[in-house]
N, C-alpha and C positions, 0 to 999 in steps of 0.2 A: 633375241635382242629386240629391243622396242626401239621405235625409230619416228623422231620428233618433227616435228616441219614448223618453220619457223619465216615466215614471210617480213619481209621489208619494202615499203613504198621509197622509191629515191624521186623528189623531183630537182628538176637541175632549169635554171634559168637564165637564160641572160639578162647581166644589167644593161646599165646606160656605158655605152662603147660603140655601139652599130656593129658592123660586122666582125670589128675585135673579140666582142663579148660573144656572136655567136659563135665563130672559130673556137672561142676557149671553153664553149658549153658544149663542143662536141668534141673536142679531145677528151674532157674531163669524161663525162659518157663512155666513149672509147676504152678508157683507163677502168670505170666499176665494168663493162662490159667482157673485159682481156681478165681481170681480178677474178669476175665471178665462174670466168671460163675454167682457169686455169685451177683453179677448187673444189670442180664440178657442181658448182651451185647452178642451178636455172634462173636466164634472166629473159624476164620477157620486157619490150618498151609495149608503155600501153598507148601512149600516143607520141608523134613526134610534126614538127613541123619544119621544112623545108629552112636554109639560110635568105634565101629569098622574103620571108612574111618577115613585118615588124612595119 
């Protein structure tokens, strides 16, 4: 069985909201992160920044 690998870059960002839009850019997060769990895909975050920066 040959066995293919198939990568995807996700960036997620918040808009104009202040802490609304970070709040809803880490559930969103949260949600590909429980998705890719539960499918056994591997998901690495390659960077992330704190609710605090902006």
């Amino acid at each position: 069985m040959e066995s293919s690998v198939m990568k995807l870059h996700i960036e997620i960002r918040p808009g104009e909201g202040g802490q609304d839009a970070r709040l809803l850019v880490e559930r969103q997060a949260t949600v590909y992160l429980r998705y890719a769990e539960r499918h056994h895909l591997t998901a690495d975050i390659i960077e992330s920044q704190s609710a605090g920066h902006g």
